[in-house]
C-alpha positions in Angstrom: 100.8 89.6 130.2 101.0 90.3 126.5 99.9 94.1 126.7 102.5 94.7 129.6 105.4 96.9 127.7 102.4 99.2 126.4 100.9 99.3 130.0 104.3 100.2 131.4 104.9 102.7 128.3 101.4 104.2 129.0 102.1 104.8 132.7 105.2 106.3 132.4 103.4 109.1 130.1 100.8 109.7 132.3 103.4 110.4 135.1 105.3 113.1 132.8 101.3 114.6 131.9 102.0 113.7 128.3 99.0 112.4 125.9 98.4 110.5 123.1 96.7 110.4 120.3 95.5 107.3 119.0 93.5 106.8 115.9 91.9 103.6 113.9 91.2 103.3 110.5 89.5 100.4 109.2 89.8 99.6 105.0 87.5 98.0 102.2 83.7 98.9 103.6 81.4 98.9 101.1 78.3 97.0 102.7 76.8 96.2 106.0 78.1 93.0 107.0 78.6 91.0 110.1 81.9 92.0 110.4 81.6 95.5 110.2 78.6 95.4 112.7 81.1 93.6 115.3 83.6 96.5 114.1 81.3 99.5 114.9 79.7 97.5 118.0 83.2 96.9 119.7 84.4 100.7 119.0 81.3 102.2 119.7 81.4 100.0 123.3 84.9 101.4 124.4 84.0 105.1 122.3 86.4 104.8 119.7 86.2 106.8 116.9 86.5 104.4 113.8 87.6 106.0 110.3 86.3 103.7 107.5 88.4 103.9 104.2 85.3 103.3 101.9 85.6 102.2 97.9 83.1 104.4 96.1 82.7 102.6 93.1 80.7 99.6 94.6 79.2 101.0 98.1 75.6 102.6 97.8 72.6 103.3 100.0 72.7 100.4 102.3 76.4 101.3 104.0 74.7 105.1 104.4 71.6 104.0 106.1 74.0 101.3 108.5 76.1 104.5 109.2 73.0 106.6 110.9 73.4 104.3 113.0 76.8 104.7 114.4 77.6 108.5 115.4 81.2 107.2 116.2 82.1 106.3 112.8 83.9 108.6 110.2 83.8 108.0 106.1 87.1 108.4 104.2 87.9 107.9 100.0 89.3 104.6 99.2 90.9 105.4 96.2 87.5 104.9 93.4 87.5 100.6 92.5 90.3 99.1 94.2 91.7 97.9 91.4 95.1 97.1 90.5 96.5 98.5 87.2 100.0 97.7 88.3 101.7 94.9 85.7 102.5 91.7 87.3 106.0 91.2 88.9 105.1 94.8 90.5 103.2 96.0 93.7 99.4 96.3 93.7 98.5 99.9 92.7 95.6 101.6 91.3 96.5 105.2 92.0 100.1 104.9 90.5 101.8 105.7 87.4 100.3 102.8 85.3 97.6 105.4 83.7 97.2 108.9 82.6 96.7 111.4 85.8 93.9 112.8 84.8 91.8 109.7 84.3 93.0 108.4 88.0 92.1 112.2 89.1 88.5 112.0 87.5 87.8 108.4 89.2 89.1 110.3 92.1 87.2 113.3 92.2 83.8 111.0 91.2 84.5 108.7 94.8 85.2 112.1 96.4 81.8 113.3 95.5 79.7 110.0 95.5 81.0 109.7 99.3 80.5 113.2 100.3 76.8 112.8 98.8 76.0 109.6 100.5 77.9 110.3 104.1 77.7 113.7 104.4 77.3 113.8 107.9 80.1 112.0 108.7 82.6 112.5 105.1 86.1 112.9 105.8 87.6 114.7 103.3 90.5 112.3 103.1 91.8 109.9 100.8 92.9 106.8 101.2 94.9 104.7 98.3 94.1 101.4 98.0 97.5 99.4 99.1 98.7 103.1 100.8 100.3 103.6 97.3 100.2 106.6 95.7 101.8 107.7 92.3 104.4 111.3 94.0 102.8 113.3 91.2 99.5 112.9 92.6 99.5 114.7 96.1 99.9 117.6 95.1 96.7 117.7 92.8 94.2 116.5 95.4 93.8 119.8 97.2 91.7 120.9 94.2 89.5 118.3 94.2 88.6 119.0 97.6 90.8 116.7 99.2 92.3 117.8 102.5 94.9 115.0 103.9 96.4 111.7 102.8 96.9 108.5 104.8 98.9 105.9 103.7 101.5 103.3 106.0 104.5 104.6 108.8 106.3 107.6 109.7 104.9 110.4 107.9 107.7 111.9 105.3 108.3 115.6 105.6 107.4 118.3 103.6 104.3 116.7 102.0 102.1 118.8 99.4 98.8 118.0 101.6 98.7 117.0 105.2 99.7 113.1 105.9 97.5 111.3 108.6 99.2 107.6 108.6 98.3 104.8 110.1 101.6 102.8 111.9 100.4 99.5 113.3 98.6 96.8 110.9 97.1 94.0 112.4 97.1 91.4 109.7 100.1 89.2 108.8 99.2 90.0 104.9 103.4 88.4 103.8 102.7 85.3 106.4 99.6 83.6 107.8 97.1 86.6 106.1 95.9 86.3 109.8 96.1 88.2 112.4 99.2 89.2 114.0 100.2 87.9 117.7 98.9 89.9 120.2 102.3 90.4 122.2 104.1 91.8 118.7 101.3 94.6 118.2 101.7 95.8 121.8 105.3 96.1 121.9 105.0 97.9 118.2 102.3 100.3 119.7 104.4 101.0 122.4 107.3 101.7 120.5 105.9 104.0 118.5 104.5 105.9 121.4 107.8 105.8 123.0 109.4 107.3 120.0 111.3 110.9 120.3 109.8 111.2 116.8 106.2 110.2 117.4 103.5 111.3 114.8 100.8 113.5 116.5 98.4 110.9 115.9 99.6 106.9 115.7 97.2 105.1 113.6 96.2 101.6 114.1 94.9 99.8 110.9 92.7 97.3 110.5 90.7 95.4 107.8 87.1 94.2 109.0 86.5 91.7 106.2 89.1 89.8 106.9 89.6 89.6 110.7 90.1 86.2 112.9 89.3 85.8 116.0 93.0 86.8 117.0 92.4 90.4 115.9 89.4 90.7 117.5 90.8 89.5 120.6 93.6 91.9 120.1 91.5 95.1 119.6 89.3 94.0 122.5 92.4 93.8 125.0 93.7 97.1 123.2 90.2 98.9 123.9 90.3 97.3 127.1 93.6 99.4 128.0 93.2 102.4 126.4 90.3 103.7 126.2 90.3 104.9 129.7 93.6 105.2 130.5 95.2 108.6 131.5 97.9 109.1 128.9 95.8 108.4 125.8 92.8 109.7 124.0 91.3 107.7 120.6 90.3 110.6 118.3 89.6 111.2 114.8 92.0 112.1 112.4 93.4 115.6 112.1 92.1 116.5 115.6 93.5 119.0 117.7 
């Protein structure tokens, strides 16, 4: 079976009493759509928490009202338009070094706000760049606008200006078939980060509704399937104790 190195991973913990932490955060919402209702659905069947990395510039009412609706899901800043002001030949960024701080830290404070308005019940102070890039001079500003942890992609660098809360396992094969990746590579991922002597706190699965196949669906399904019950793991939302 493809989730067999993870099963045998898991099981091994749970005989030594150790837990852990699993966490999903899920980029790009901006509207009720069919994907994200299959999305919330499928967590809210296996009670996952589900972080959604929202872009503030184009989301509205609509994604608020949907939200009411699903207790289980958490709201996080994605950067403020998802655009890229990074010059061709160079990695997609919009919150990098490609514009004056201060204008990226106004757009940034404006999502911050606009989110926390819309989703208060469920706002996550956290941000979320857009491509997990970030520009090093800007962590250390976001604690004043309210900001209270950072999640980008892998191990977690230490000491950061303002808690990091990555995610470690992507789904999609963005530099290949911009599908999803094979089931049997995620497990054995998963379960080597789990297995780690270095394991974050919280490993963070990522995922991008919008674009899913029926391969990644499949995948969190089986993954759901697994852990959601087992002994040696808990889903929970970031930053929990």
């Amino acid at each position: 079976m493809t989730d067999t190195l993870l099963r045998e991973t898991l099981d091994r913990i749970a005989g030594s009493g150790r837990k852990v932490k699993l966490w999903l955060r899920d980029d790009d919402a901006v509207e009720p759509t069919p994907a994200l209702d299959r999305l919330l659905d499928l967590t809210g069947a296996h009670g996952v928490p589900v972080t959604l990395a929202v872009i503030p510039e184009q989301t509205g009412t609509a994604l608020a009202a949907r939200l009411d609706a699903a207790p289980h899901a958490l709201v996080a800043v994605h950067g403020w338009s998802h655009r890229n002001y990074a010059p061709a030949g160079e990695k997609k960024q919009e919150l990098g070094a490609h514009r004056g701080e201060d204008v990226v830290l106004a757009e940034l404070k404006a999502g911050f706000a606009k989110l926390e308005s819309l989703h208060a019940p469920r706002f996550n102070a956290m941000l979320v760049p857009p491509w997990n890039r970030i520009a090093a001079s800007l962590p250390p500003r976001l604690g004043a606008l309210g900001f209270t942890a950072l999640s980008t992609f892998g191990k977690e660098k230490e000491g950061a200006s303002i808690p990091l809360i990555n995610t470690h396992v992507d789904v999609m094969d963005w530099h290949g078939t911009r599908g999803g990746r094979p089931a049997a590579d995620l497990f054995a991922e998963l379960a080597g980060w789990i297995a780690r002597p270095d394991a974050p706190p919280q490993i963070g699965v990522l995922t991008h509704h919008l674009v899913h196949d029926q391969t990644v669906w499949a995948f969190l399904e089986s993954l759901f399937t697994l852990t959601a019950d087992h002994p040696a793991c808990a889903w929970v939302k970031p930053g929990a104790a």
